[in-house]
Each structure stands twice: as structure tokens, then as C-alpha cells.
mmJSON file of the N, C-alpha and C atoms, coordinates in Angstrom:
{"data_MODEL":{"atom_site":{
"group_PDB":["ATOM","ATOM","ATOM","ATOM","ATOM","ATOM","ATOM","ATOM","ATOM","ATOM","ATOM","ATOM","ATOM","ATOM","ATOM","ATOM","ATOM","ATOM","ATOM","ATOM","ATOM","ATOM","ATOM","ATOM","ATOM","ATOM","ATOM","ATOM","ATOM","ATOM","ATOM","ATOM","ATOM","ATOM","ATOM","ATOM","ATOM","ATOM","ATOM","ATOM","ATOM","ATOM","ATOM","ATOM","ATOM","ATOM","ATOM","ATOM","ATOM","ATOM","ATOM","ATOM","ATOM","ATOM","ATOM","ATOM","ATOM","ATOM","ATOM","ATOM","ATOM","ATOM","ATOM","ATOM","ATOM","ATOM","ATOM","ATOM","ATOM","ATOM","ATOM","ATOM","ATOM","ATOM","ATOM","ATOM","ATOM","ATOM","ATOM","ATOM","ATOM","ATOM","ATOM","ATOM","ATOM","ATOM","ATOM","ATOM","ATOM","ATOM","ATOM","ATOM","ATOM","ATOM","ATOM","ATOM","ATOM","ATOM","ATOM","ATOM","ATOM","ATOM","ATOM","ATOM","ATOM","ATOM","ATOM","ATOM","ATOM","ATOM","ATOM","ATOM","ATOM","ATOM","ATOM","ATOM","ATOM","ATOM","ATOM","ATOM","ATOM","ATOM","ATOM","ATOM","ATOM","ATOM","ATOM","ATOM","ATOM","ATOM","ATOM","ATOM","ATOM","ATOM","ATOM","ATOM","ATOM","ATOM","ATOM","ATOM","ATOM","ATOM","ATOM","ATOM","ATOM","ATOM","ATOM","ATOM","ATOM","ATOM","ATOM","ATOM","ATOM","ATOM","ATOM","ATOM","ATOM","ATOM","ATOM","ATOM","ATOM","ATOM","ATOM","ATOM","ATOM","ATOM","ATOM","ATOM","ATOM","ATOM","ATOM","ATOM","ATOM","ATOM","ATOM","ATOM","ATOM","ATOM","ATOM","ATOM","ATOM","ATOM","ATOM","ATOM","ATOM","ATOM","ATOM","ATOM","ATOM","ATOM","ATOM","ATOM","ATOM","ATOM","ATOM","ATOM","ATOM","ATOM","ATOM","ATOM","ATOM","ATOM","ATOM","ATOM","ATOM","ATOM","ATOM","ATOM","ATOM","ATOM","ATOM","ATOM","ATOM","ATOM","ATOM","ATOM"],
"id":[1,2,3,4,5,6,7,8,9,10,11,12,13,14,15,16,17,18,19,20,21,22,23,24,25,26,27,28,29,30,31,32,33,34,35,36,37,38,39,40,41,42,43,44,45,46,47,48,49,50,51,52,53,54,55,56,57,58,59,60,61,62,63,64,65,66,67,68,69,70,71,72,73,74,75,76,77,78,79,80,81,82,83,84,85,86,87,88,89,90,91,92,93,94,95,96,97,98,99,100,101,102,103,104,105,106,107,108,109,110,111,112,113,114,115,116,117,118,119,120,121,122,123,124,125,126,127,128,129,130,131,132,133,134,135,136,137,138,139,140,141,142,143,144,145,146,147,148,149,150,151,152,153,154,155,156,157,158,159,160,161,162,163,164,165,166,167,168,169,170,171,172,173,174,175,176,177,178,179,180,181,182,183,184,185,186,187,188,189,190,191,192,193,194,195,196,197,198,199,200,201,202,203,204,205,206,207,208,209,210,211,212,213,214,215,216],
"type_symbol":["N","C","C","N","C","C","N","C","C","N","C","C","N","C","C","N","C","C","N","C","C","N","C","C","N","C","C","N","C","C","N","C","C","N","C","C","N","C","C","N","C","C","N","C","C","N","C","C","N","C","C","N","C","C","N","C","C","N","C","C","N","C","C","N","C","C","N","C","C","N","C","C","N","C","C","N","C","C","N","C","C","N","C","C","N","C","C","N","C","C","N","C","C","N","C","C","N","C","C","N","C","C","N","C","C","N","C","C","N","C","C","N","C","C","N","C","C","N","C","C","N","C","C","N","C","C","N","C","C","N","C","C","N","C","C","N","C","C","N","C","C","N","C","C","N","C","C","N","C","C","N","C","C","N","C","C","N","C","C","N","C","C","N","C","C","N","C","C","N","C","C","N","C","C","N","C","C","N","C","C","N","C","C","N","C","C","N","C","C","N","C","C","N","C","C","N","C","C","N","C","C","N","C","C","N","C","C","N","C","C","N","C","C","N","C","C"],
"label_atom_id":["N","CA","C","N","CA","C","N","CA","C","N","CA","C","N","CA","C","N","CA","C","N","CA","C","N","CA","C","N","CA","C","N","CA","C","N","CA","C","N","CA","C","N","CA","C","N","CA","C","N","CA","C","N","CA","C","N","CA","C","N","CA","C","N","CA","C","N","CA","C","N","CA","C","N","CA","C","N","CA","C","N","CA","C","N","CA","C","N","CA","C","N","CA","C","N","CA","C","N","CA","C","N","CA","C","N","CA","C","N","CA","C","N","CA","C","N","CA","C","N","CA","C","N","CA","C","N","CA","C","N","CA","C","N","CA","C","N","CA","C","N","CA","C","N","CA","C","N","CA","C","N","CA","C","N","CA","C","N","CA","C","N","CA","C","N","CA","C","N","CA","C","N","CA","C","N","CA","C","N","CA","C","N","CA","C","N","CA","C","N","CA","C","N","CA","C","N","CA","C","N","CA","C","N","CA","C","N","CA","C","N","CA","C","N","CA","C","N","CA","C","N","CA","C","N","CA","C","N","CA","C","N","CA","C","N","CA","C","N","CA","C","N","CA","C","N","CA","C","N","CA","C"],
"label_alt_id":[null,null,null,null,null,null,null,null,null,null,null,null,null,null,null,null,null,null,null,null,null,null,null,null,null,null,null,null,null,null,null,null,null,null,null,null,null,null,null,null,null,null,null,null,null,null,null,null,null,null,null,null,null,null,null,null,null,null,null,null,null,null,null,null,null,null,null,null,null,null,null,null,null,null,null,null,null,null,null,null,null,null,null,null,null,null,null,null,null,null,null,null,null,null,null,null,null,null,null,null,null,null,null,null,null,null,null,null,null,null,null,null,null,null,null,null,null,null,null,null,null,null,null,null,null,null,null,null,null,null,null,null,null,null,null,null,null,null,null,null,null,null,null,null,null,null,null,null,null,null,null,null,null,null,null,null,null,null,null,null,null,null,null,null,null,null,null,null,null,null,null,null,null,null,null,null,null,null,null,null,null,null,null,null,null,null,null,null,null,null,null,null,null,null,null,null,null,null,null,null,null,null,null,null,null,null,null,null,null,null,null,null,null,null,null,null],
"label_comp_id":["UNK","UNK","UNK","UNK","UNK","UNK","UNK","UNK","UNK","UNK","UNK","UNK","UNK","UNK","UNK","UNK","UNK","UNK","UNK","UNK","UNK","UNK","UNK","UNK","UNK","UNK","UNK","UNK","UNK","UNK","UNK","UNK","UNK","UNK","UNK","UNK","UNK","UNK","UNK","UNK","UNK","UNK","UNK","UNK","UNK","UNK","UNK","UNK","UNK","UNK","UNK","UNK","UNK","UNK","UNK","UNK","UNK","UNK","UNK","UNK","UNK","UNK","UNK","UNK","UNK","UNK","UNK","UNK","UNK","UNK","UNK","UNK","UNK","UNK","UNK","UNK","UNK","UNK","UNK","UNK","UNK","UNK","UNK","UNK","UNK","UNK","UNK","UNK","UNK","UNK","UNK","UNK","UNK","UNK","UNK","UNK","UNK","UNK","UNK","UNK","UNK","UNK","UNK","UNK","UNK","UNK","UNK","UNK","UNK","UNK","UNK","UNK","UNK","UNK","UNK","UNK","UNK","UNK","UNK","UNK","UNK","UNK","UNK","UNK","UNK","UNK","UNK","UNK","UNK","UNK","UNK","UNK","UNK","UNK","UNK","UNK","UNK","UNK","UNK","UNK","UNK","UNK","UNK","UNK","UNK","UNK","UNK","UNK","UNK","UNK","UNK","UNK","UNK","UNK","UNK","UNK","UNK","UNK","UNK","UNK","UNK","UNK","UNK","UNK","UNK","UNK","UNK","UNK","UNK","UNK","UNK","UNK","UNK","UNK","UNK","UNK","UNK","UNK","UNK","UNK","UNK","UNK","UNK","UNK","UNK","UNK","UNK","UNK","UNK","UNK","UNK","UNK","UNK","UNK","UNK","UNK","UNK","UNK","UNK","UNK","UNK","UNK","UNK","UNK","UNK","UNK","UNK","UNK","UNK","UNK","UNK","UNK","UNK","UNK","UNK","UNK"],
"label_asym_id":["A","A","A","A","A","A","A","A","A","A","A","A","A","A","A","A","A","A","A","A","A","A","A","A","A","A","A","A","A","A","A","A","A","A","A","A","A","A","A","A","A","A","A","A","A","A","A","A","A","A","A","A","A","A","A","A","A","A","A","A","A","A","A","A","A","A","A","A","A","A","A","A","A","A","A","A","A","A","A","A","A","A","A","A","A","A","A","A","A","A","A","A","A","A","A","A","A","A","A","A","A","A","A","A","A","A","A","A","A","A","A","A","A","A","A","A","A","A","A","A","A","A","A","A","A","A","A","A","A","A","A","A","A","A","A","A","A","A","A","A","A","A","A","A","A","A","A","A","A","A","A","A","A","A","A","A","A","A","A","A","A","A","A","A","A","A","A","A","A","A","A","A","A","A","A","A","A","A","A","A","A","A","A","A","A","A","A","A","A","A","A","A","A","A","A","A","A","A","A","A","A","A","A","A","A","A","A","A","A","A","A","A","A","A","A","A"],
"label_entity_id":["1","1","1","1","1","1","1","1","1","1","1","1","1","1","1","1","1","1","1","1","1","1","1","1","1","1","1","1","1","1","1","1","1","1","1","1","1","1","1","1","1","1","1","1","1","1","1","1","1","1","1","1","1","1","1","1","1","1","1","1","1","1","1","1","1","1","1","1","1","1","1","1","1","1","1","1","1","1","1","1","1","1","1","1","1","1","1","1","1","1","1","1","1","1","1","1","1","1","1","1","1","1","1","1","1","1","1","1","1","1","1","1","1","1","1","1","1","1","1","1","1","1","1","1","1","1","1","1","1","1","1","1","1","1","1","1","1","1","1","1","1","1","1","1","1","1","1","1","1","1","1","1","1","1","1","1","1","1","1","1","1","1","1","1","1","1","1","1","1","1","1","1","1","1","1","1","1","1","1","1","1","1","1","1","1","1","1","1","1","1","1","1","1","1","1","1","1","1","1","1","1","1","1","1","1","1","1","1","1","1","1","1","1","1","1","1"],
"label_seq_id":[1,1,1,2,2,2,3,3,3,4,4,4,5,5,5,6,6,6,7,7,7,8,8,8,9,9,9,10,10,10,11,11,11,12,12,12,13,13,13,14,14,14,15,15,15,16,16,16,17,17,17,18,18,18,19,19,19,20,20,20,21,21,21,22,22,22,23,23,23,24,24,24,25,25,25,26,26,26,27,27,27,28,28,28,29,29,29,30,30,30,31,31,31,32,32,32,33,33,33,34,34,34,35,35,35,36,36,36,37,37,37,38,38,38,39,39,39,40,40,40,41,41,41,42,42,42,43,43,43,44,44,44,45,45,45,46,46,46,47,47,47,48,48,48,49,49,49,50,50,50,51,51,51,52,52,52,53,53,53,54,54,54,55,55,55,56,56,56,57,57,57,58,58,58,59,59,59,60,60,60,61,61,61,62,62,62,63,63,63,64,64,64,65,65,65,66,66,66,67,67,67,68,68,68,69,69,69,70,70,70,71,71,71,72,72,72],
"pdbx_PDB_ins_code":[null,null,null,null,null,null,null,null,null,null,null,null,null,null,null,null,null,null,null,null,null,null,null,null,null,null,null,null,null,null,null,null,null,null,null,null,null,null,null,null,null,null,null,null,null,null,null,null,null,null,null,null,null,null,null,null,null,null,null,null,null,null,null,null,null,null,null,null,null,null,null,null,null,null,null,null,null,null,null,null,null,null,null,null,null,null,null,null,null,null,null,null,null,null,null,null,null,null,null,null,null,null,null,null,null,null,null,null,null,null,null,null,null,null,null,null,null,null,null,null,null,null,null,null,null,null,null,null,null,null,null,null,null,null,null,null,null,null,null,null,null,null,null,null,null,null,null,null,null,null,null,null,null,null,null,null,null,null,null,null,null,null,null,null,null,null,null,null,null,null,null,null,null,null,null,null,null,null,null,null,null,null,null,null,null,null,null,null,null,null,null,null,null,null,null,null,null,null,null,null,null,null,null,null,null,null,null,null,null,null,null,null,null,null,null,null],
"Cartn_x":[-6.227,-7.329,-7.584,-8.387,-8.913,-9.702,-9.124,-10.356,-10.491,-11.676,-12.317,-11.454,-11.251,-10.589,-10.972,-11.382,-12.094,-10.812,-10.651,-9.42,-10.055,-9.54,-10.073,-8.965,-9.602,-8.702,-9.008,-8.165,-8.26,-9.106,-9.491,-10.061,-9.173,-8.05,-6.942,-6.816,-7.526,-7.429,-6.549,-5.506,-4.577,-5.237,-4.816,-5.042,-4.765,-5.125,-5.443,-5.155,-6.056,-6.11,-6.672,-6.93,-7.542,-8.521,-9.853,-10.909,-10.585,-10.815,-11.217,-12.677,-12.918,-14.196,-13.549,-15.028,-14.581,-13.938,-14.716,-14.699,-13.224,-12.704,-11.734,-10.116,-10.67,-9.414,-9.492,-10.247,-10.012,-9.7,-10.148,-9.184,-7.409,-7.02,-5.514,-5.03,-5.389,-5.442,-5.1,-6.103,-5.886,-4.653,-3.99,-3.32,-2.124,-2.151,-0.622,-0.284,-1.478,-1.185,-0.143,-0.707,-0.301,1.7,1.117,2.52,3.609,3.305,3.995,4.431,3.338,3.726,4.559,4.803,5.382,6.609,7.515,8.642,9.047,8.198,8.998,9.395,8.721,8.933,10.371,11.13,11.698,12.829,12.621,13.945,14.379,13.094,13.575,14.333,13.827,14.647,16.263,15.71,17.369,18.513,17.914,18.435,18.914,18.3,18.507,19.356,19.23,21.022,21.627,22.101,22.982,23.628,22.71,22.876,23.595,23.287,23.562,25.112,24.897,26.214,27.969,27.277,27.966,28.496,27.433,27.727,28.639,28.354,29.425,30.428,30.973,32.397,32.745,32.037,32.649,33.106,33.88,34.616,34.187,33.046,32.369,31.474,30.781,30.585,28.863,28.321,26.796,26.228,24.843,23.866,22.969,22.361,22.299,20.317,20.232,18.544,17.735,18.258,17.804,17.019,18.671,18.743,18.014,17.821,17.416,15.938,15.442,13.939,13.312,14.305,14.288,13.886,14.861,14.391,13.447,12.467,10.936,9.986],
"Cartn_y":[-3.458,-2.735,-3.32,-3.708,-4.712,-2.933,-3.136,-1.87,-2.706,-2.3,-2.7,-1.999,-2.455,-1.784,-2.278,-0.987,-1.055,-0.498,-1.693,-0.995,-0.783,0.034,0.892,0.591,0.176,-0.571,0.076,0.545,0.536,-0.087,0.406,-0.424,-2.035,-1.834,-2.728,-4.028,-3.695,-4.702,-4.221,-2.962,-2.532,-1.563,-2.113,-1.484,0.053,1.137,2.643,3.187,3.004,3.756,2.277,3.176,2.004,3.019,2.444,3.088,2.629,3.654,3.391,4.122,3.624,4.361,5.543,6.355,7.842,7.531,6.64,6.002,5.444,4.735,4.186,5.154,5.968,7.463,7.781,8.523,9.163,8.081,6.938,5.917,5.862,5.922,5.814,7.166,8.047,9.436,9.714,9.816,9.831,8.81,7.519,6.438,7.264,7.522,8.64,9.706,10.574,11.783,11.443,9.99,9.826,9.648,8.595,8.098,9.337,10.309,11.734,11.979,12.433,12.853,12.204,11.062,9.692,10.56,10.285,10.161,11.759,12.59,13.799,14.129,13.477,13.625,12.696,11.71,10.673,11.652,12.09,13.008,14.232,14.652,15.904,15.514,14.198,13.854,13.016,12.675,12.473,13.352,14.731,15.709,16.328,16.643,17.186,15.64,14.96,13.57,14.21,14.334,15.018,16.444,16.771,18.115,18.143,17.923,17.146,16.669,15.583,14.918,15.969,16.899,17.634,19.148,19.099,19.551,19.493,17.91,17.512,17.819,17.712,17.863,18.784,19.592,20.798,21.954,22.443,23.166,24.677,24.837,26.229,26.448,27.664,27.879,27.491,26.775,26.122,27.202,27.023,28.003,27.386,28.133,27.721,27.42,25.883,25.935,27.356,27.945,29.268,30.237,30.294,31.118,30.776,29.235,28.755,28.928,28.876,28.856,30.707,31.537,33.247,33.584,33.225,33.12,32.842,32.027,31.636,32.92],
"Cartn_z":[3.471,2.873,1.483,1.675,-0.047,-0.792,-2.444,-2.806,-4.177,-4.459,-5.819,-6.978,-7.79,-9.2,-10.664,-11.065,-12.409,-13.539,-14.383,-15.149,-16.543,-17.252,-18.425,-19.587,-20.777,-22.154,-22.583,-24.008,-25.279,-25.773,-27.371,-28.391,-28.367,-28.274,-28.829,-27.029,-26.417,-24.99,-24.29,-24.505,-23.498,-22.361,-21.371,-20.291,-20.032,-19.836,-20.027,-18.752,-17.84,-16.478,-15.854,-14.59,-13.381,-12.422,-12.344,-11.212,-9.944,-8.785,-7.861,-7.171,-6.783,-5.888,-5.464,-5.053,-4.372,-2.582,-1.971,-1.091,-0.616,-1.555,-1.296,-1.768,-2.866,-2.984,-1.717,-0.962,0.385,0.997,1.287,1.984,1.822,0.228,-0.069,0.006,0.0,0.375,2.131,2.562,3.763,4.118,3.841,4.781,4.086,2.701,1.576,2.602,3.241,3.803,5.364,6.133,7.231,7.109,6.25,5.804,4.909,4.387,4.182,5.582,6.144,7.657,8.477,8.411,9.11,8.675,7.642,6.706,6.695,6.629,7.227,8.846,9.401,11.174,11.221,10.67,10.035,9.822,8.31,8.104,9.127,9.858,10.451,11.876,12.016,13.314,12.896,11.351,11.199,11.438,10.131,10.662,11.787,12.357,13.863,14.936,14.645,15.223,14.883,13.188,12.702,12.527,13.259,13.548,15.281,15.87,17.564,17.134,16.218,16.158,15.63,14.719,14.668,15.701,16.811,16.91,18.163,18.937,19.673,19.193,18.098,17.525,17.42,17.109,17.003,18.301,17.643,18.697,19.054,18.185,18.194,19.356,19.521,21.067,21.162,21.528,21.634,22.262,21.677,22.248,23.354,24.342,25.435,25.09,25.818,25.743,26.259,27.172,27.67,26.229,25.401,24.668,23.256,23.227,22.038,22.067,23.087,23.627,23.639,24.155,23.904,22.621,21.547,20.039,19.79,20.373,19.866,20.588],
"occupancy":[1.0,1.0,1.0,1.0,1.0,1.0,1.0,1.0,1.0,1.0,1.0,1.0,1.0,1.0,1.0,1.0,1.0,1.0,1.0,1.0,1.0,1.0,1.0,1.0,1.0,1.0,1.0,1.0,1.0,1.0,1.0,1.0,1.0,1.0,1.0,1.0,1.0,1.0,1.0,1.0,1.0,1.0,1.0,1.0,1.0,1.0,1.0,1.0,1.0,1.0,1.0,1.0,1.0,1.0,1.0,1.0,1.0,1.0,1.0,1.0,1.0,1.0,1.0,1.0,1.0,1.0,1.0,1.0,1.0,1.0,1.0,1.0,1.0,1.0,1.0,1.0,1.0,1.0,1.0,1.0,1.0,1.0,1.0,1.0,1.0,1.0,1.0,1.0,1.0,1.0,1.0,1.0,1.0,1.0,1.0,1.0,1.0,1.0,1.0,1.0,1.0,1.0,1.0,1.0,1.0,1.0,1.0,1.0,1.0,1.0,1.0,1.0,1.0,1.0,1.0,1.0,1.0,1.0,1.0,1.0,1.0,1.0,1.0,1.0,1.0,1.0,1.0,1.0,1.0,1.0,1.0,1.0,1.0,1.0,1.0,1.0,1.0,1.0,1.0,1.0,1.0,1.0,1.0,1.0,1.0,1.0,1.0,1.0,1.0,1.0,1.0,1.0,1.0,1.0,1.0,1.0,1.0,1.0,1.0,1.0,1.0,1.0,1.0,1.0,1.0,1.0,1.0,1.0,1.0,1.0,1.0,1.0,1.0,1.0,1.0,1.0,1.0,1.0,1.0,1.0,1.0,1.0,1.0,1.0,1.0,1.0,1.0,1.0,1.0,1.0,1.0,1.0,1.0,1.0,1.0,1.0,1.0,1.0,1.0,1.0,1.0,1.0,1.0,1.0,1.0,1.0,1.0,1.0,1.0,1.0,1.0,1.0,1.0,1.0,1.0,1.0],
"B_iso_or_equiv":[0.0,0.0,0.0,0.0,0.0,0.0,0.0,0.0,0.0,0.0,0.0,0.0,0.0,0.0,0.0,0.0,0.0,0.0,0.0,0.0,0.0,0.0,0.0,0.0,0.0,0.0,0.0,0.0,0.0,0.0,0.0,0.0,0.0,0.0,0.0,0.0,0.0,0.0,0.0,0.0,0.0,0.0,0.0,0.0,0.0,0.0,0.0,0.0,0.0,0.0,0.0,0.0,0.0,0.0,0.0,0.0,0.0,0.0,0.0,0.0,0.0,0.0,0.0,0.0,0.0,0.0,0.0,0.0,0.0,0.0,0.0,0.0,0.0,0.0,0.0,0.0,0.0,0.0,0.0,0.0,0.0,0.0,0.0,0.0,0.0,0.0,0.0,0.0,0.0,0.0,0.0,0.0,0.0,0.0,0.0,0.0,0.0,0.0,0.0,0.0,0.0,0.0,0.0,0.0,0.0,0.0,0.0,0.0,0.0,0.0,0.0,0.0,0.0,0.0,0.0,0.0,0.0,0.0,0.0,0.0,0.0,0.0,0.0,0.0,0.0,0.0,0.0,0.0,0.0,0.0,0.0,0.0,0.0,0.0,0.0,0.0,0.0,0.0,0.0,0.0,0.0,0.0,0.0,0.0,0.0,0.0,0.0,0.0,0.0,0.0,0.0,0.0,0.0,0.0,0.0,0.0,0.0,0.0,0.0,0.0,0.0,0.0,0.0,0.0,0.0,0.0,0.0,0.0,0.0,0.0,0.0,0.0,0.0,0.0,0.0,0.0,0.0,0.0,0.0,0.0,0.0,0.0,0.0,0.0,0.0,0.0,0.0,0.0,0.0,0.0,0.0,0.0,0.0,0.0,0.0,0.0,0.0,0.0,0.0,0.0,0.0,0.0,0.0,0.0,0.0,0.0,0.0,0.0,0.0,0.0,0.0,0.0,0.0,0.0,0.0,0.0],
"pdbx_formal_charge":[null,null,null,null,null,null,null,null,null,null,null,null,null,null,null,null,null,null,null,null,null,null,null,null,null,null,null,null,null,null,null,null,null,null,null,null,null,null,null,null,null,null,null,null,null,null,null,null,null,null,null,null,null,null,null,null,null,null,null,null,null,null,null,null,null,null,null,null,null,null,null,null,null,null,null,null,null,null,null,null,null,null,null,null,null,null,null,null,null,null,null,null,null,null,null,null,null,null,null,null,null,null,null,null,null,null,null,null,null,null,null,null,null,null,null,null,null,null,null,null,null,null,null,null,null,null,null,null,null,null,null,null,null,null,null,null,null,null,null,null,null,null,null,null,null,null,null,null,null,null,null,null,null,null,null,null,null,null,null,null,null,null,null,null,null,null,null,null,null,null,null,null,null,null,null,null,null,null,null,null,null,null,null,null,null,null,null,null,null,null,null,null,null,null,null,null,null,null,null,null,null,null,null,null,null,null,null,null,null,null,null,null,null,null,null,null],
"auth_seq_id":[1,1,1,2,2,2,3,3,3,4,4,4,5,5,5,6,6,6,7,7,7,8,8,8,9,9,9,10,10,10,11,11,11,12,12,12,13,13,13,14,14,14,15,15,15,16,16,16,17,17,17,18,18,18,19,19,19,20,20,20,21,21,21,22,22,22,23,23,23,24,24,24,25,25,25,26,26,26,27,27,27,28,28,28,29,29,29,30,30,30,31,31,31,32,32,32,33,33,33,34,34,34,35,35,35,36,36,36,37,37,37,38,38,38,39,39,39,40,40,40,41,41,41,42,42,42,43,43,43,44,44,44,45,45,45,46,46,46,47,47,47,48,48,48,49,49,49,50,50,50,51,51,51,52,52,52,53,53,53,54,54,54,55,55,55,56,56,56,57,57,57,58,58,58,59,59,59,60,60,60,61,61,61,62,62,62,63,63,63,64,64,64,65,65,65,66,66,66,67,67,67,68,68,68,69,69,69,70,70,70,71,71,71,72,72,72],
"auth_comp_id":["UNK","UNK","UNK","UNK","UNK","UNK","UNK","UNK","UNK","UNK","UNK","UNK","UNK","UNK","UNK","UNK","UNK","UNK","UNK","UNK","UNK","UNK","UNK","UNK","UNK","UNK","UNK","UNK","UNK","UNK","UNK","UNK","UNK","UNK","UNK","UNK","UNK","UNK","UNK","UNK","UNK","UNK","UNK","UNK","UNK","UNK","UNK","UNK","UNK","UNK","UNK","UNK","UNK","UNK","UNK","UNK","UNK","UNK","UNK","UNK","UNK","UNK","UNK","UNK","UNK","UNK","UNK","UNK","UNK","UNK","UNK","UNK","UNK","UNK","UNK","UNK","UNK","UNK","UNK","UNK","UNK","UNK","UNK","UNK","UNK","UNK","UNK","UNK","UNK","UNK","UNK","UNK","UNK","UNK","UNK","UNK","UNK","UNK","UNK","UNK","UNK","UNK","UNK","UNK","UNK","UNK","UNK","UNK","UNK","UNK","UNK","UNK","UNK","UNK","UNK","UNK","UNK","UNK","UNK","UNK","UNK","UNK","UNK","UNK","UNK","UNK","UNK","UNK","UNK","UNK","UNK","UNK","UNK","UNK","UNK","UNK","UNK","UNK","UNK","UNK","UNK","UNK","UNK","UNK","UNK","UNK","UNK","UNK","UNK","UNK","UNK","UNK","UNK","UNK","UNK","UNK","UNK","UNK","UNK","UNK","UNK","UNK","UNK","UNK","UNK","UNK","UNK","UNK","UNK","UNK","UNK","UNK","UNK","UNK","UNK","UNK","UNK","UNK","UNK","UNK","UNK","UNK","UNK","UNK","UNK","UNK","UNK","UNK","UNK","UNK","UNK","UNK","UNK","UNK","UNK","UNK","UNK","UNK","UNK","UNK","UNK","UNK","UNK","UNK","UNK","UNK","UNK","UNK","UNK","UNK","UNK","UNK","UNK","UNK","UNK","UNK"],
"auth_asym_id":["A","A","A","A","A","A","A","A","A","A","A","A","A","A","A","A","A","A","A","A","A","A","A","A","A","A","A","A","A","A","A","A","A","A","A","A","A","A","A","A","A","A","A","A","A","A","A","A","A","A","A","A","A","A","A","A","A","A","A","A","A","A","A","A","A","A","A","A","A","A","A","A","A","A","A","A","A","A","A","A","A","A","A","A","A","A","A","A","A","A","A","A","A","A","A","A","A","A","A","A","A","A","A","A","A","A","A","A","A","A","A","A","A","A","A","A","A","A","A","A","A","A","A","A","A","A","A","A","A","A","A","A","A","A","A","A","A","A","A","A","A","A","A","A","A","A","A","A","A","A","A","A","A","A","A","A","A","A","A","A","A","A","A","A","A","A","A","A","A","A","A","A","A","A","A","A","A","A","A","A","A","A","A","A","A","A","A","A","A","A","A","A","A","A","A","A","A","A","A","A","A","A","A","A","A","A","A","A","A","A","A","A","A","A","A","A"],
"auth_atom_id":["N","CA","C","N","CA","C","N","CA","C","N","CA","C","N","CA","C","N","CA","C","N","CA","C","N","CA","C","N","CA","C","N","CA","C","N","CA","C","N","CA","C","N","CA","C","N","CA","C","N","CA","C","N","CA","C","N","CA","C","N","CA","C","N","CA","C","N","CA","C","N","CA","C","N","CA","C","N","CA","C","N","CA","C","N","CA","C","N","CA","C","N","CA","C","N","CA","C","N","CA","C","N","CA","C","N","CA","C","N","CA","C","N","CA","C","N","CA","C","N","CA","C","N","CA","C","N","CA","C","N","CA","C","N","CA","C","N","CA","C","N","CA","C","N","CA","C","N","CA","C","N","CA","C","N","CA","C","N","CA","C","N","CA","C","N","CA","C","N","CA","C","N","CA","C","N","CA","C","N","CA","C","N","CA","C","N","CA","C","N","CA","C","N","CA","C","N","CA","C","N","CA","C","N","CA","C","N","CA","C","N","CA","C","N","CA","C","N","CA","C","N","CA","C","N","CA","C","N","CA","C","N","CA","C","N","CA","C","N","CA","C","N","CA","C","N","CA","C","N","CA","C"],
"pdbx_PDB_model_num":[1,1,1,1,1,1,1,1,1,1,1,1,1,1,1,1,1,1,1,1,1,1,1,1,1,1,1,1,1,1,1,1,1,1,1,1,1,1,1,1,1,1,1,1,1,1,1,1,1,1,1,1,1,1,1,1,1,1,1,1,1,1,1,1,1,1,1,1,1,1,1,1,1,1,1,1,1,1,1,1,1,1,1,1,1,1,1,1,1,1,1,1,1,1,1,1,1,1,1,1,1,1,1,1,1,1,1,1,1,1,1,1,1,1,1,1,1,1,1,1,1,1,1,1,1,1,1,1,1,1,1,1,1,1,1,1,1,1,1,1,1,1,1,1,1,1,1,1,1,1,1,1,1,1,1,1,1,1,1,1,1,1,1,1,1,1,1,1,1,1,1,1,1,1,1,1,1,1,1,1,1,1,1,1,1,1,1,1,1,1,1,1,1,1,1,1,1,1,1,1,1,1,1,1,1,1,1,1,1,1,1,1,1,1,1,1]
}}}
């Protein structure tokens, strides 16, 4: 994605901020929002391995898909 950028100085030639089009915010916007979404689906399935993984090990008494699915 190429975007145009308008950067904004000081009196002094230092660089301040940076423009983008309205056009192209909802462009980096929208691809920010996907990629959030990406990276939490990411951790939550890490989680839940690790959650699985523990709970092979453990010696405590598992709840039954029956029962896990009743709760909802």
C-alpha cells in the first residue's frame, strides 16, 4: 500500500507531525483493526493449548463437552 505523506516542520526545519489523507487513515485503520483481530484470535488460541496442555496433566476431574456446552 503506497500512501502519500505530508510532513509538518517547525520554524527551525524539524520535522513535527506527518499527514495522511482521510482516505488512506481508514485504509491503515481498517488493515490496524484486522491485524488486532488477527493477534487476539493468536493469543486466545495460545491460551486455550495451554490450557488443554495443562490440563492433560493434571490429575483433577475434566468437565465433560456435554457439560461444558450446558453452561452456555
Amino acid at each position: 500500500m503506497k500512501i502519500a505523506l505530508q510532513y509538518v516542520s517547525d520554524s527551525t526545519g524539524k520535522t513535527k507531525s506527518v499527514q495522511v489523507s482521510l482516505t488512506d487513515w481508514e485504509k491503515l485503520m481498517s488493515k490496524l483493526n484486522t491485524y488486532e483481530h488477527t493477534l487476539k484470535i493468536k493469543k486466545d488460541l495460545k491460551e486455550a493449548f495451554e490450557e488443554v496442555a495443562q490440563l492433560r496433566n493434571s490429575k483433577a476431574t475434566k468437565q465433560t463437552l456435554n457439560d461444558f456446552l450446558d453452561e452456555l
